[in-house]
C-alpha positions in Angstrom: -2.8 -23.0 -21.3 -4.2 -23.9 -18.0 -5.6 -27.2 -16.6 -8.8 -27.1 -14.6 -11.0 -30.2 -13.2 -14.4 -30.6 -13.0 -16.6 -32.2 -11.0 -16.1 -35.6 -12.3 -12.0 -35.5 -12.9 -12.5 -34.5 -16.2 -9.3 -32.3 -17.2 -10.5 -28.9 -19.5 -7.8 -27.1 -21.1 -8.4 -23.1 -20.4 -6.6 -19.9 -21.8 -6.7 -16.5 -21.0 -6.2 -13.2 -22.4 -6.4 -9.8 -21.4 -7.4 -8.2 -18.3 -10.2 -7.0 -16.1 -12.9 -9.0 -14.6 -13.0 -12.3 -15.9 -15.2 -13.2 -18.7 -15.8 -17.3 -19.2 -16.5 -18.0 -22.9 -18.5 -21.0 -23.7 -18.3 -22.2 -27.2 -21.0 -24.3 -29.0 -21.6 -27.5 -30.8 -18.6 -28.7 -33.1 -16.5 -26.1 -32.0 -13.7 -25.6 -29.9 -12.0 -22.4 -28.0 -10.5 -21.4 -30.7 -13.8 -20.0 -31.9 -12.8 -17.1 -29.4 -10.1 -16.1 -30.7 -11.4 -13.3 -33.0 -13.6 -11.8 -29.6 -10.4 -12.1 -27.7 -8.8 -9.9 -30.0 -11.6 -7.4 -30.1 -12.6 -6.8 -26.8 -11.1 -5.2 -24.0 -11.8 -4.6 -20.8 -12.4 -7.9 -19.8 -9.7 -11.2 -19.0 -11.4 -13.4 -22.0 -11.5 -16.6 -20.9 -11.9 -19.5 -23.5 -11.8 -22.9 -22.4 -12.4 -26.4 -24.6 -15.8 -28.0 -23.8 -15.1 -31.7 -22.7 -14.7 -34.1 -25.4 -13.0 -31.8 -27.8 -9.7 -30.1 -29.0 -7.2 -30.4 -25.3 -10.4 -31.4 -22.5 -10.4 -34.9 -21.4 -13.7 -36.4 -21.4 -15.8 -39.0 -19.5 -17.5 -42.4 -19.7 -20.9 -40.7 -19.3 -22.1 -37.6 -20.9 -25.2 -35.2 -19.5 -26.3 -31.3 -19.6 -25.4 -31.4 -15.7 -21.6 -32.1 -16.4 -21.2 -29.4 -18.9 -22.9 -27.1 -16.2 -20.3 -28.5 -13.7 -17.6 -27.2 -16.1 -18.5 -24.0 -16.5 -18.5 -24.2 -12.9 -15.2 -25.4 -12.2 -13.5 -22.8 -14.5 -15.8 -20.1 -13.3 -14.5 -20.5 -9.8 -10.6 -21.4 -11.2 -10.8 -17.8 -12.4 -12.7 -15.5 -9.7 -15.5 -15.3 -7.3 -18.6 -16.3 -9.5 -20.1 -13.2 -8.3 -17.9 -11.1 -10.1 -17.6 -12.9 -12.8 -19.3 -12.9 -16.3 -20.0 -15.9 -18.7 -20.2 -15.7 -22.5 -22.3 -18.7 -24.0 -22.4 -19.1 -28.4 -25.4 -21.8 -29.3 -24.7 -24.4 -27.3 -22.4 -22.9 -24.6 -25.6 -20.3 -24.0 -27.6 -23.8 -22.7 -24.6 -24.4 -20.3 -24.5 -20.7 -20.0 -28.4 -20.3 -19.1 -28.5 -23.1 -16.7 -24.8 -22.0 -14.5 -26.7 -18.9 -13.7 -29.5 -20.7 -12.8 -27.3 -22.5 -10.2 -25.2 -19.7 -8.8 -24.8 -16.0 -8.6 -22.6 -14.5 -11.8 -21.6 -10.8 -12.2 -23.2 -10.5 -16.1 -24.4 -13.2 -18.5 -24.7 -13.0 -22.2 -26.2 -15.5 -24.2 -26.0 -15.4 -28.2 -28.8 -17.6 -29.7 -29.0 -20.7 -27.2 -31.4 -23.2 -29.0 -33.6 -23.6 -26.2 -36.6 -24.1 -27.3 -40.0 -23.7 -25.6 -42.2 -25.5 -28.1 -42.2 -29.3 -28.3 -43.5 -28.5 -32.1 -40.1 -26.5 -32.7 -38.1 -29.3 -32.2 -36.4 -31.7 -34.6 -36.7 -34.8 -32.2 -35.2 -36.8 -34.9 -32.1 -34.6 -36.0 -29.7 -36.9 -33.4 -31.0 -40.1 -34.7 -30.1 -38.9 -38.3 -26.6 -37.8 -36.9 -26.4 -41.2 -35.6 -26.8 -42.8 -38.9 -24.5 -40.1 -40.6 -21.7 -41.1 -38.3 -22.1 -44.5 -38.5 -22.4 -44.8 -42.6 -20.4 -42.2 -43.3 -17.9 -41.4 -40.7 -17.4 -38.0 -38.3 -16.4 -35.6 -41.2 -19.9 -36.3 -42.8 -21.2 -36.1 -39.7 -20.1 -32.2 -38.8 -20.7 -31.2 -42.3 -24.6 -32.5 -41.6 -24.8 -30.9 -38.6 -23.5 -27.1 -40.3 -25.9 -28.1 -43.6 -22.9 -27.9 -44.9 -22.4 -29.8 -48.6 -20.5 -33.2 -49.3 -17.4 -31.2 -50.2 -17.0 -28.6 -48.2 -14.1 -27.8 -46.4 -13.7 -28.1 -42.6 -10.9 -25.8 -40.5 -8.2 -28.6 -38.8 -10.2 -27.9 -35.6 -13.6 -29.6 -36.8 -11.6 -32.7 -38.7 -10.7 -33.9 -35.3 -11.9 -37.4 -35.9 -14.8 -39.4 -34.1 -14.3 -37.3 -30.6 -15.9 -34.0 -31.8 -18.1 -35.7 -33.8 -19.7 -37.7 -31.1 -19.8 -34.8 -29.2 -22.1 -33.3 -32.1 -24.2 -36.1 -32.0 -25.0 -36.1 -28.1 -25.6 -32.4 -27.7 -27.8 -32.3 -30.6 -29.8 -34.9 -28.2 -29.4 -32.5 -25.2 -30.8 -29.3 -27.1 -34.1 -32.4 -28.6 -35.2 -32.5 -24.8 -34.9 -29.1 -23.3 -37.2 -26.9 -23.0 -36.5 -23.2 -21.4 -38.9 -22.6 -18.4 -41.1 -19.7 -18.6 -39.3 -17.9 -15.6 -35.9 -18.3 -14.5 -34.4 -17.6 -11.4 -30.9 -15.7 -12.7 -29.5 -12.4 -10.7 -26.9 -12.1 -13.5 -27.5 -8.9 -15.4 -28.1 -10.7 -18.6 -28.2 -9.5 -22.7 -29.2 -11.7 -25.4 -27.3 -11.3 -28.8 -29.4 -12.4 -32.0 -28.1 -12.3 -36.0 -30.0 -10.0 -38.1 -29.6 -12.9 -40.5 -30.1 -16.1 -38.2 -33.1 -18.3 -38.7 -36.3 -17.9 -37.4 -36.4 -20.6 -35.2 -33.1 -19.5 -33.6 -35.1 -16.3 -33.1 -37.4 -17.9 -31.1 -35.5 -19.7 -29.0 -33.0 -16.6 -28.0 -36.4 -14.3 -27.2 -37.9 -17.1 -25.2 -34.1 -17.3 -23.4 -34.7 -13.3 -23.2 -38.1 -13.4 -22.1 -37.3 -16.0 -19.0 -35.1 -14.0 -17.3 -36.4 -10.8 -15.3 -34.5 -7.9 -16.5 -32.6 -9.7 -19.8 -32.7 -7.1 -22.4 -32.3 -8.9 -26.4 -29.9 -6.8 -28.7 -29.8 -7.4 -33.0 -26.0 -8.2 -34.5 -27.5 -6.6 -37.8 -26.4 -7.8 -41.3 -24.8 -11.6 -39.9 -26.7 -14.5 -38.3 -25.3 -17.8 -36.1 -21.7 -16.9 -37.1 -21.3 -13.5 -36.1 -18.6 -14.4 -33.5 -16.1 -16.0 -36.1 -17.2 -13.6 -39.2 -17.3 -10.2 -37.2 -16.3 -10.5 -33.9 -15.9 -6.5 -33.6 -19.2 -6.2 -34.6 -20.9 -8.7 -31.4 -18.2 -6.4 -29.2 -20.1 -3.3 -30.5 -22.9 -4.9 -29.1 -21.7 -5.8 -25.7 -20.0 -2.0 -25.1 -22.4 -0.4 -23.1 -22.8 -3.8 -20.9 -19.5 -5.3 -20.0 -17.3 -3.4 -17.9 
């Protein structure tokens, strides 16, 4: 494991694996690098590089919390590992928001975003999902509080990496807030060749928000993981790699 700091002296624990050009993977809301691990072991070609987003599993974390630090992450282990220009970025859910806006920012070899909720609609958006996260957490602790967030039931079991106490659940509270007030722009200035990956099985207003992803940047082409939905990555990672063959390196 490798230490990398951001912007704002926040520490973000990185790990590679494999080799060829670098590939930074971005993981989403309430999980942590580990999420990779299945990918990592699937896909070759690339130096798969996982790191934990701040605020969960080994990152520090900061006083203040905003899209544009998570974007200054990406960025700080993006240029740890390579010139950005030759390197790609992987972004799952939330990590494709982070993802999406990085190559807004600054050149990237390739970019591939698997269903990043941003959604163009204000009528698409649950404006009051953080506010009942809020409550969650506060009545009923951070446990409760992931299990909400998955629609997940009272007594369902969480891996160790999600039953990491209030941390990750405040973290699932304030990107839920990020992903109430963004909106993808209709056009996007990325260079990145980019895909879009999106579950056969996912949710129609996951759907939505991937294709209008897709449809912002020139060039994007949108591919179907057939037969899972939001959890391809952890459930079948060989099958996203499938996906991904003719476009990474």
């Amino acid at each position: 494991m490798e230490r990398v700091t951001s912007k704002d002296g926040t520490e973000l624990a990185v790990e590679r694996s494999g080799s060829g050009p670098p590939l930074v993977c971005i993981h989403g809301t309430s999980a942590t690098r580990t999420a990779w691990e299945g990918f990592a072991d699937e896909v070759s070609g690339v130096e798969c590089v996982r790191y934990d987003r701040r605020g969960r599993g080994d990152s520090g974390d900061a006083g203040e919390y905003s899209l544009a630090r998570e974007v200054d992450d990406a960025r700080a282990v993006v240029e740890h590992v390579g010139d950005p220009a030759s390197v790609g970025v992987f972004g799952h859910s939330f990590g494709g928001i982070v993802a999406f806006e990085l190559a807004r920012e600054i050149p990237l070899d390739r970019v591939i975003l698997y269903e990043p909720p941003v959604l163009a609609d204000d009528d698409d958006r649950e404006r009051s999902f953080a506010d009942q996260l809020r409550q969650v957490l506060d009545e009923a602790g951070p446990e409760a509080t992931v299990r909400t967030f998955r629609g997940l039931p009272d007594d369902a079991d969480l891996e160790p990496e999600a039953r990491d106490g209030d941390a990750l659940a405040r973290t699932v509270v304030r990107e839920a807030a990020v992903v109430e007030s963004f909106a993808v722009p209709t056009s996007a200035d990325v260079s990145a060749s980019t895909r879009c990956l999106v579950g056969g099985n996912t949710r129609e207003v996951l759907r939505m928000s991937t294709a209008a992803a897709c449809d912002a940047i020139a060039g994007a082409d949108l591919m179907t993981v057939e037969g899972y939905g939001h959890n391809a990555l952890g459930a079948a990672p060989e099958r996203v790699v499938q996906c991904l063959e003719d476009f990474l390196p």
